[in-house]
N, C-alpha and C positions, 0 to 999 in steps of 0.2 A: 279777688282771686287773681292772681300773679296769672298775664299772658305766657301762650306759648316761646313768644320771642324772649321776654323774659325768665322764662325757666332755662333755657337753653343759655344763654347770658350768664346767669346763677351758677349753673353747672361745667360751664368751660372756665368761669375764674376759679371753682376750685378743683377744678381739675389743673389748670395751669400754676396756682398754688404751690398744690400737694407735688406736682411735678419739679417746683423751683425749691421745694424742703427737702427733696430726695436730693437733689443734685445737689444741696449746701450741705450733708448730712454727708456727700461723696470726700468733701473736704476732709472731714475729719477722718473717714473710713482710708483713706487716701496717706493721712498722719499715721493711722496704727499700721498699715501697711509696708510703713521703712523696713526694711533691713526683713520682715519676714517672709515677703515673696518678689521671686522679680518682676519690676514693672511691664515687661512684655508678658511675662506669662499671663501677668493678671489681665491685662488686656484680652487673651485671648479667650484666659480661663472663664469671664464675666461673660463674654458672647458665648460661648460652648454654654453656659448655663442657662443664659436666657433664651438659646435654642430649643435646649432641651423641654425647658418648662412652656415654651409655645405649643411644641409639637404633643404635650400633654393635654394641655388647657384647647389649645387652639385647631387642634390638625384636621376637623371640619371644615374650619373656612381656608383654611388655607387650600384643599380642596375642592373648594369652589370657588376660591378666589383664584388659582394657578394657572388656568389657563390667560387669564386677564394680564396677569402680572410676567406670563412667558411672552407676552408680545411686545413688554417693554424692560425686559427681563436689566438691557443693559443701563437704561434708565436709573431703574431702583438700583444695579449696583454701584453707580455712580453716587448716589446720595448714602448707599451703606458705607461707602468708601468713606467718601468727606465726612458726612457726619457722625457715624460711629467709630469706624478703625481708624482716620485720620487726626480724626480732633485727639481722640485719646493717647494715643500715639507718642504727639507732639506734646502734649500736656506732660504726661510723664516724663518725656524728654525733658522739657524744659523747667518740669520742677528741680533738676538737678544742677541748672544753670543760670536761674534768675533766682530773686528772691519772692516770696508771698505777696509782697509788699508790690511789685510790678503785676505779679499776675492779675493780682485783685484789679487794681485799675485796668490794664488792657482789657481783659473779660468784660468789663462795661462796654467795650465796642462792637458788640454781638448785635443789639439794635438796630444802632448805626448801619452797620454793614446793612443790615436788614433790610431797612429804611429805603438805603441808597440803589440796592440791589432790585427791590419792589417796583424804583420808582421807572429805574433806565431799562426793567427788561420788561414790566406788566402797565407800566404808566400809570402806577396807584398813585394818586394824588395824595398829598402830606399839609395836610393844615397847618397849619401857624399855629395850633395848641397841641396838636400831636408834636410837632419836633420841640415844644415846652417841657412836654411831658418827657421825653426821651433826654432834655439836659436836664431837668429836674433829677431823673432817676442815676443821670448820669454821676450828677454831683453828691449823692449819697451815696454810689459807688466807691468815687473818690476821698468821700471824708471814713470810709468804712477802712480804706485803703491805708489811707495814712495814721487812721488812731488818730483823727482829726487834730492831727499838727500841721493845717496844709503849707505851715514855710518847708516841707521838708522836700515841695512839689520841684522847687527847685534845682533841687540834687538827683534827680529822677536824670538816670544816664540807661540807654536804650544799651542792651548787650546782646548777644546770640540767643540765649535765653526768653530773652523779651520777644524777639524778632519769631523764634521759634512758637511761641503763645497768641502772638499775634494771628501767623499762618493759621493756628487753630480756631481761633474766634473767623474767621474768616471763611474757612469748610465748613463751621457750624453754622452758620448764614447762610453759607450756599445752599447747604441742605434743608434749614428752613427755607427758604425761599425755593426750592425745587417741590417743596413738600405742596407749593399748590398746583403744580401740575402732576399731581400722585395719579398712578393708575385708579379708576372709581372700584374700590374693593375696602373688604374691613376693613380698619384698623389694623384687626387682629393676625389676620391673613399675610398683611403687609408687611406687619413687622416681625412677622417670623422670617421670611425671605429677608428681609434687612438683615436680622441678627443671623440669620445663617453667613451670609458672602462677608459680613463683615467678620467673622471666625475665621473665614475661607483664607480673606485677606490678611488678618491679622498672624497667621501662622508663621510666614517667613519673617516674621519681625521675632517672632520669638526664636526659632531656629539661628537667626543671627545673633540672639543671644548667647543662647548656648553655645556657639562658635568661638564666640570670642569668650568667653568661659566665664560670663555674668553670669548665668543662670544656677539656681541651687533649686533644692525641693523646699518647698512650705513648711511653714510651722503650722504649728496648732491654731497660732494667732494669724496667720495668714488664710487658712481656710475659713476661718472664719469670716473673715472679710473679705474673704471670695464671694460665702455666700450671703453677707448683708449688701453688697457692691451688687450682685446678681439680682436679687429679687428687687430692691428698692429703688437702685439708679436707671438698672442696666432694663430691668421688666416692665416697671407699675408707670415707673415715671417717662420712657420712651411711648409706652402706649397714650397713656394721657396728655402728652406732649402733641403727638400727631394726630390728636382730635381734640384737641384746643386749638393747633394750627386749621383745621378742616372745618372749625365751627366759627372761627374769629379771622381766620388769614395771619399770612405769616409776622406783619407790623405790629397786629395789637399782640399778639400771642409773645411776641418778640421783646416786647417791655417788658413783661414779667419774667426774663432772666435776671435782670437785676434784682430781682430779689435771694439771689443765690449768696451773695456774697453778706446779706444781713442773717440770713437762715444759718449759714455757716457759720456766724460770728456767734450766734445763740447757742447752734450745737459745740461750738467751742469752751462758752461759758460752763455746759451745763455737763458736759463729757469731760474735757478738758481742764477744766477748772480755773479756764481763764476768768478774771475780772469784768464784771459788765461794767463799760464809762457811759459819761452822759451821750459822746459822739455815738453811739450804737442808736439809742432811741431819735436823736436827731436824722442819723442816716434811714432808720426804718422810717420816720416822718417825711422825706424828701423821696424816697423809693414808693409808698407808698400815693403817696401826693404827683408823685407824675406819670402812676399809673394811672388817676384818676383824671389826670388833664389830657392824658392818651386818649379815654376813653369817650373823654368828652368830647375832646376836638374831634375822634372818629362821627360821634353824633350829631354836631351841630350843622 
């Protein structure tokens, strides 16, 4: 019979899984996205919805969790900032400025950051198989990136774009890494306050839009991926996200973003009707393989 430590173990890897299929799944949802809604809106439109569906599911704890969370009220919006309205923000920004092909690879430096951020501000110690595992996952990043041609590494020229995606892998870190000193309340409670301030904040971005006369109304395909964006990225998988962080801490929980970008290459296959190559099973072998050297170095 499987210990308590072990069940718990069991259940934050698929929680932080199921969390890194939702955000690979955002890729594609991200692709139908072009041209039928604008990128600020959607932004906003995704928090306004996973407000919404909190304050259904959730408005109990948030109830008993609000006064907890009003005493560090500017805290949590610091991390709704960076991590939700920031990171997304830039992301759409800069898919209009970089290619796929950079994002992929920079986005593997979300660990990294992690790692570095764990170490200079909580003093978490980094075994010699944890930072394994973290170039391991990294390198399957990398070969996911390039459609494992890696002479093409070479031609890799850094633009506004890239610089832009970087900024965002970098808030998402911050916010991981803030997420261990979270107020002691839900999950649930928490990230409904999250997803409010991050709407709150996300508004002028969209108001800027529509100033400068980007902004149009949705399509039919647009709402729709409003509300597949809503419930699977913006919902299921921020919650499971910040109780994978609250049960693993932010370093192990932090590896398994790299599996975003193999998830995403699957739901490309399978939506998209892109080609599966052999790089795809080698990058899921080396993402997978240094999550488990993460795991180990945490234990030994």
């Amino acid at each position: 019979m499987a210990s308590p430590q072990t069940k718990v173990l069991v259940k934050s890897y698929c929680l932080l899984t199921f969390t890194a299929l939702c955000w690979g799944a955002n890729t594609t949802f991200g692709k139908l996205a072009v041209h039928e809604i604008p990128p600020m809106m959607l932004v906003s439109m995704r928090w306004l919805g996973a407000l919404m569906l909190m304050l259904v599911f959730a408005r109990s704890h948030l109830v008993r969790d609000w006064p907890a969370i009003r005493e560090r009220l500017f805290f949590v919006s610091c991390l709704a900032t960076m991590g939700f309205t920031g990171f997304n923000v830039l992301f759409y920004k800069a898919a209009y400025l970089t290619t796929a092909l950079n994002i992929g690879i920079i986005q593997g430096s979300i660990p990294v950051f992690v790692l570095v951020a764990s170490f200079y501000l909580y003093r978490i110690h980094v075994s010699p198989l944890q930072l394994g595992g973290v170039i391991t996952t990294l390198a399957g990043v990398v070969i996911v990136a390039f459609k494992g041609d890696l002479s093409q590494i070479g031609d890799l020229v850094l633009n506004h774009g890239d610089l832009l995606i970087l900024a965002a892998c970098f808030l998402y870190a911050a916010y991981t890494t803030g997420l261990r000193k979270r107020p002691d309340v839900s999950s649930l409670g928490l990230f409904t306050v999250l997803a409010g301030v991050a709407f709150i904040v996300s508004l002028p971005f969209s108001m800027v839009e529509y100033a400068v006369g980007q902004a149009y109304w949705p399509s039919t395909q647009g709402w729709v991926v409003v509300g597949l964006i809503t419930f699977f990225p913006s919902f299921l998988a921020q919650i499971f996200f910040i109780q994978g962080v609250e049960a693993l801490g932010p370093n192990r929980a932090g590896v398994f973003i790299n599996l975003v970008p193999v998830f995403a290459a699957i739901f490309a296959v399978v939506i998209l009707g892109e080609p599966f190559e052999m790089f795809h099973g080698v990058a899921l072998a080396l993402v997978l393989g240094g999550i488990w050297l993460s795991e180990y170095g945490k234990q030994a």
